[in-house]
C-alpha positions in Angstrom: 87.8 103.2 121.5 90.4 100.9 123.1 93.2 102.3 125.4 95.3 103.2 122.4 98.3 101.6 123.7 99.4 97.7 122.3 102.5 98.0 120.3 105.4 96.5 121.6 108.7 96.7 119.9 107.2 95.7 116.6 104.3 97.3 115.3 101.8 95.5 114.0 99.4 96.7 110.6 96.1 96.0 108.9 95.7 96.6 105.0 93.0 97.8 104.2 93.0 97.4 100.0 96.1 95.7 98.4 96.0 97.9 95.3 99.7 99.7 94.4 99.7 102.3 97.3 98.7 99.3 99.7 101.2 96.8 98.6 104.1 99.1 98.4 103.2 100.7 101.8 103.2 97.0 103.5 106.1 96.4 102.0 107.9 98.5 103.9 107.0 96.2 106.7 108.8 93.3 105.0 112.0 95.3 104.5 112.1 96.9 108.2 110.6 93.3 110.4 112.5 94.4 113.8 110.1 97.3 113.5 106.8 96.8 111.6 104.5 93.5 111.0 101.4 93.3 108.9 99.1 90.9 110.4 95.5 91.3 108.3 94.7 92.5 105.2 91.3 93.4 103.3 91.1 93.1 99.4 87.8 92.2 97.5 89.7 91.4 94.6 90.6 87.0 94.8 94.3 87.7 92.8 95.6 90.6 94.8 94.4 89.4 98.4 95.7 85.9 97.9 99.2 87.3 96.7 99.5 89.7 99.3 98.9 87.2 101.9 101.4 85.1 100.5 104.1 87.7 100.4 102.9 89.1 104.1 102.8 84.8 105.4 99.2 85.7 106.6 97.1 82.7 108.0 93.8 82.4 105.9 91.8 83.6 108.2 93.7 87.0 108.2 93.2 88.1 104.1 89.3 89.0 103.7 87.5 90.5 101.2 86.1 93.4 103.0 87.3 95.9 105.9 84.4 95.6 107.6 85.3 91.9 108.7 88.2 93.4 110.0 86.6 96.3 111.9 83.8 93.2 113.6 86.9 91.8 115.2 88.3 95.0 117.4 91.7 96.2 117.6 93.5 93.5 116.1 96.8 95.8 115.4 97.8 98.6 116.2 97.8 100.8 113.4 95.7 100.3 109.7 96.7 101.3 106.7 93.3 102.8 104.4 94.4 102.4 100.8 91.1 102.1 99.1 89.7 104.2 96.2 89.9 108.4 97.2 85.6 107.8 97.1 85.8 104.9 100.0 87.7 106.5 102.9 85.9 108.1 105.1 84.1 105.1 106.0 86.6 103.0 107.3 88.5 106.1 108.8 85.8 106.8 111.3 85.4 102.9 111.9 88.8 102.0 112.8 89.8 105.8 114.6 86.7 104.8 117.2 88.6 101.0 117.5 91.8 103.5 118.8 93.9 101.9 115.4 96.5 104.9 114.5 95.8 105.3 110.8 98.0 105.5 107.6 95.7 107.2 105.1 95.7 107.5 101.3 95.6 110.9 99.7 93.4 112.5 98.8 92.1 112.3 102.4 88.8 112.9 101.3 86.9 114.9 98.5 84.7 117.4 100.4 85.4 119.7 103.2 82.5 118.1 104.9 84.5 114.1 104.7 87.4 116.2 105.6 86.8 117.6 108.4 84.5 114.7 110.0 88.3 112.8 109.6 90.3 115.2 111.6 87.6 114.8 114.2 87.0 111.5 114.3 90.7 111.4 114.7 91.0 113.7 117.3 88.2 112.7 119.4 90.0 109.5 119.6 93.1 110.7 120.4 94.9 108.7 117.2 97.7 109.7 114.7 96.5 110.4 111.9 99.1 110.4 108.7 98.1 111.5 105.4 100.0 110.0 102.4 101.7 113.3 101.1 104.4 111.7 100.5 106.5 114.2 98.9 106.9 116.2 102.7 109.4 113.4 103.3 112.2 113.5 100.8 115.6 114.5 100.6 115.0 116.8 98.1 111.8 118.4 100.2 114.0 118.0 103.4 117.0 120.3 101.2 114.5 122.9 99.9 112.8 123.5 103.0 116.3 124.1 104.4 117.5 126.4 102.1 114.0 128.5 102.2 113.9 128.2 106.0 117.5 129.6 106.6 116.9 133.1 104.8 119.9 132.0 102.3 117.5 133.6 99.5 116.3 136.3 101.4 112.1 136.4 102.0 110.4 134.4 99.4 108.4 136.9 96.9 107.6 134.4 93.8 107.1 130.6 93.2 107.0 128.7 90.1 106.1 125.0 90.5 105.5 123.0 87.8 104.0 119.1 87.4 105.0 117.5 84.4 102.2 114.8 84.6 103.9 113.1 81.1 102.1 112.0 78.5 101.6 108.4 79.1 100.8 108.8 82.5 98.1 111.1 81.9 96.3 108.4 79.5 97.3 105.5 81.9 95.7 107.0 84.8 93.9 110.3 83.9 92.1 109.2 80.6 91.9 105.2 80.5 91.9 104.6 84.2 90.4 105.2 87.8 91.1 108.6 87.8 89.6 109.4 84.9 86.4 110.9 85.7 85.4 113.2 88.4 81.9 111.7 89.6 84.0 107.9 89.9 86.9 109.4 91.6 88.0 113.3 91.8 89.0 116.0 90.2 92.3 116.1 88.4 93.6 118.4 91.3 92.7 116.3 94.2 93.3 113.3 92.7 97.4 113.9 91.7 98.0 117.2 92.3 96.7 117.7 96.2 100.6 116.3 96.3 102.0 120.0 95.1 99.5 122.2 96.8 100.4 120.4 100.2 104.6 120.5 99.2 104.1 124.7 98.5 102.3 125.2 101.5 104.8 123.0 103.7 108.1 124.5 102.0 106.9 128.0 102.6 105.4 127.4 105.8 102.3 129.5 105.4 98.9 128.3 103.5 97.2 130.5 100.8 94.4 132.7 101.8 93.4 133.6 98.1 93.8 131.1 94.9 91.9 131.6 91.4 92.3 128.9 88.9 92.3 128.0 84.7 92.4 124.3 82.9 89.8 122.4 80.9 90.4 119.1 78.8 91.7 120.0 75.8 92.9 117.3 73.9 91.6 113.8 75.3 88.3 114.6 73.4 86.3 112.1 70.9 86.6 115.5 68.2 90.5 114.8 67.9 90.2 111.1 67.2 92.6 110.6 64.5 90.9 109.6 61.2 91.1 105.6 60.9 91.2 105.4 64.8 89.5 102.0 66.3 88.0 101.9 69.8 90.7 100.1 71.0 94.3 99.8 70.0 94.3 96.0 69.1 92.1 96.6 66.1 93.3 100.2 65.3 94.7 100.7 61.9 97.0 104.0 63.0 98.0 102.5 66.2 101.6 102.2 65.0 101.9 106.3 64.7 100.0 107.2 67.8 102.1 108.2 70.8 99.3 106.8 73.1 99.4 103.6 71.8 98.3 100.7 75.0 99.6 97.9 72.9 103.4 99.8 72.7 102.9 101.0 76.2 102.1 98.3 78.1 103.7 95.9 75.4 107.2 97.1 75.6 107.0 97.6 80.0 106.2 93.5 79.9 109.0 92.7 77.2 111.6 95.0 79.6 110.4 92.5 82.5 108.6 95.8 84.7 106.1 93.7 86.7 105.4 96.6 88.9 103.1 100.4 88.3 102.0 101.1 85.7 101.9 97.7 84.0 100.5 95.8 87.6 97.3 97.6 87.3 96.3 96.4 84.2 97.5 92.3 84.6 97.8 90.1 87.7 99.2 88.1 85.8 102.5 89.1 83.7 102.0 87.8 80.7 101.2 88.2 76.7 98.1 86.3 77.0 97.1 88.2 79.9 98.1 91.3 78.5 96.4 90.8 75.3 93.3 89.9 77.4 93.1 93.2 79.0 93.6 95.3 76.3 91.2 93.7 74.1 88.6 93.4 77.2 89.7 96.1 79.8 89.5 100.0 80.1 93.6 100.5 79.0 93.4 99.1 76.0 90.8 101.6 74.8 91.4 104.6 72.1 92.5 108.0 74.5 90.0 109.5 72.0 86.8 107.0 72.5 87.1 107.1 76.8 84.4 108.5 79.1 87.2 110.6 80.8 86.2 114.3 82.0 89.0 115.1 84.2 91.4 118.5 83.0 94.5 117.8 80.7 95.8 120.8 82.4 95.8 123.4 84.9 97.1 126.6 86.8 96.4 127.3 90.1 97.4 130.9 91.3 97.8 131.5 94.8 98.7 134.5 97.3 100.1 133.7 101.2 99.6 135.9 104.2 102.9 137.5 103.7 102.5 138.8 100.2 104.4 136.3 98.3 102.4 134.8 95.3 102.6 131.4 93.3 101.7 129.5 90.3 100.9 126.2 90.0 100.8 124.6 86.4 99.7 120.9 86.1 99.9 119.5 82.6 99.9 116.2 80.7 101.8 117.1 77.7 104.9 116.5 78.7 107.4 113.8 79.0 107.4 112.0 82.2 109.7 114.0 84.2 110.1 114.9 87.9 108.4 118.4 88.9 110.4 121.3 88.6 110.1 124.8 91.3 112.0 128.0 91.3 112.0 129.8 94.2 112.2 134.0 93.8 114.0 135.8 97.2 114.8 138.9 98.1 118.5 138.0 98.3 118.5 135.0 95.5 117.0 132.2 93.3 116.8 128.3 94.4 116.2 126.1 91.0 115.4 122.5 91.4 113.6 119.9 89.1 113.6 116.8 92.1 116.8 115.8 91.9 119.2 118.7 91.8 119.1 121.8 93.5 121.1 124.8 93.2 121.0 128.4 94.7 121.8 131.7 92.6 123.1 134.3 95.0 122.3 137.7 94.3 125.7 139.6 96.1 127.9 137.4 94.9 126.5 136.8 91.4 127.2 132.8 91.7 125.5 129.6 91.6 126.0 126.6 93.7 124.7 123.3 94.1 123.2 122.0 96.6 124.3 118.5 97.7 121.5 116.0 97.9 120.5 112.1 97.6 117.2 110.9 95.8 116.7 107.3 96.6 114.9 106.3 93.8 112.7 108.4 90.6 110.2 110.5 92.0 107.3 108.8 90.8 105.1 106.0 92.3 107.3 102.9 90.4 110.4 104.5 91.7 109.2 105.5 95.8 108.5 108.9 95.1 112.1 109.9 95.1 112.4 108.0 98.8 109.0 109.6 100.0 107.2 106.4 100.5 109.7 104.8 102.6 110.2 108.1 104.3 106.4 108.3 105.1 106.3 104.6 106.9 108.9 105.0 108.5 107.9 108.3 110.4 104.2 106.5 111.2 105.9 103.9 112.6 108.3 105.4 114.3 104.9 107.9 115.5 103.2 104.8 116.4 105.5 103.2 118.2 106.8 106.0 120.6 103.0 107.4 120.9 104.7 110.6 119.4 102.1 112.5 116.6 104.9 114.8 116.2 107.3 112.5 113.8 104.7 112.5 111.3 105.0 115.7 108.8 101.7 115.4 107.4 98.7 115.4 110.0 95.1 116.3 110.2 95.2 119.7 110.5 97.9 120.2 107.5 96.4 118.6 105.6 92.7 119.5 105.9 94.3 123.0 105.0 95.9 121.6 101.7 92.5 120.3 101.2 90.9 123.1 101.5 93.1 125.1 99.0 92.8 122.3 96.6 88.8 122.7 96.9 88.7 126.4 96.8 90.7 126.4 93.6 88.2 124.1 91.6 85.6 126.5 92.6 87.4 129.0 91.4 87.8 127.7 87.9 84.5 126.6 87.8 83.0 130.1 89.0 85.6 132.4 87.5 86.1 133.9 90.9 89.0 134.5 93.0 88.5 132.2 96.2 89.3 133.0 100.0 90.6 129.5 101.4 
């Protein structure tokens, strides 16, 4: 490893995979340049490499197509941002962590205990921040709830409620047409979008589980509820019109309305009909919900118990419209109700409800900056980086190889019908 130091007033980044999460990370860097500076990038796909390097003024020699060009070259920045596919990271994590790079790292931070844990050591050993992308630790709305819980205002927390309203639309976008759609390509439907809620309960109560059992299966995405008529894909499909999962509307209408960002960017480079049509007629989203090799859950409930007695319920579920996730918290002395973007508090002696004041920067999905988490995330790496102090990031290696760990005992809990020790 090198002598970690090297940043200077502005700290300098690698990208490594100019996907969504990668492009909207380094943007950050564009918006803050006093602070932050990506210098390199890695992307094997042509489109998105040559685009990111344009936005980010990178010389030629600075966009490759694979990390491991960067990683030949040293410590060429100080910190690296790993954005690849939840199946590529623990390569590249050890790789750059023995470089001494201080690494921003994709959730899920890997999908074993075994890739987990060889992280937080790597990390460790090298004496690097590590930052997991758990980007809901940093909102308002976390930062508000966390308050409220943390100041006894309800009393001692007995009962939590936390619901995920994946939405409809983006359950087929992601969870049934695309990357995440299948456990031996990616994950598992818990790691792969809901590792984000496990991590948020265990951070607003400020204890992990130590017992979790768990229910879901895929119920509906399934090739036995194809609708009669139903094509493979939605261009030649004779029913398309009265499907609610229609690609052709989805995607359709998000490029008529002018949204050349997530979801529509994953499917075209290029914003265009032609383009579009292309994809849909060639490409995995334009393909029939009901005619997809998907195997991921359409829904789930975890059920936990923490050290101090108090027990919660996690339910993850597609069928729903795409909302922000809603949690109500159960005290001894009162009730705190909030759905991401209001929060109140019941109060149990007085008998009255009030609101608690707040600011969401933005929807609390990935189009909208997780409700101000992924700006919130950067700029407490940085900000980690650039002082040398680990303790401005929320989400480290140790919290979140315990998130992890929850997240993986509950899968083998629904698999095994068993109640799992974490």
């Amino acid at each position: 490893m090198s002598s970690v130091p090297l940043a200077s007033s502005v700290v300098t980044l690698a990208v490594v995979g100019a996907g969504d999460r990668g492009t909207g990370h380094a943007r950050w860097a564009l918006d803050h340049p006093e602070r932050a500076r990506v210098v390199a990038v890695a992307e094997p796909r042509r489109t998105r490499r040559d685009r990111f390097a344009a936005a980010h003024a990178l010389e030629p020699d600075a966009a490759v197509d694979d990390w491991r060009v960067l990683a030949a070259r040293g410590r060429i920045a100080d910190a690296v941002l790993i954005c690849t596919l939840d199946r590529e990271h623990l390569e590249p994590v050890l790789e750059f962590a023995a470089l001494g790079y201080h690494i921003l790292l994709e959730k899920p931070m890997a999908l074993t205990e075994d890739e987990c844990r060889r992280i937080v050591d790597a990390v460790e050993k090298a004496g690097v921040i590590l930052a997991v992308g758990h980007v809901l630790r940093y909102t308002p709305y976390t930062r508000a709830v966390k308050e409220v819980v943390d100041s006894g205002r309800i009393g001692d927390v007995v009962n939590v409620q936390h619901l995920e309203p994946v939405g409809f639309w983006h359950q087929a976008h992601s969870f049934v047409r695309g990357n995440w759609g299948r456990t031996d390509r990616a994950t598992t439907m818990l790691m792969a979008k809901s590792c984000h809620d496990i991590d948020w309960l265990q951070y607003v109560l400020g204890q992990p589980p130590v017992r979790v059992s768990s229910f879901g299966r895929l119920s509906h995405f399934r090739p036995e509820n194809r609708p009669e008529g139903a094509a493979d894909r939605c261009l030649d499909c004779s029913v398309e019109s009265a499907c609610p999962y229609s690609a052709r509307r989805e995607y359709g209408d998000r490029l008529a309305r002018g949204e050349h960002h997530w979801p529509l960017s994953v499917v075209v480079d290029d914003f265009t009909p032609k383009a579009l049509e292309t994809a849909l007629r060639e490409g995995p989203y334009g393909r029939c919900v009901y005619a997809c090799d998907n195997d991921v859950v359409d829904h789930q409930v975890v059920s936990m118990e923490f050290a101090s007695g108090a027990t919660a319920t996690f339910t993850m579920t597609a069928f729903t419209e795409q909302a922000d996730r809603r949690t109500r918290i159960f005290g001894t002395r009162g009730e705190l109700r909030g759905d991401g973007e209001s929060l109140s508090v019941y109060d149990f002696l007085t008998r009255t409800e009030e609101a608690v004041g707040l600011s969401a920067p933005g929807a609390m999905d990935a189009a909208g900056g997780h409700g101000g988490g992924d700006a919130a995330l950067m700029d407490a790496f940085v900000a980690a980086v650039a002082t040398g102090d680990p303790a401005l990031v929320k989400s480290g290696p140790r919290e979140s190889l315990t998130s992890h760990l929850t997240v993986l005992a509950a899968e083998r809990a629904r698999h095994a019908g068993t109640v799992e020790t974490v």
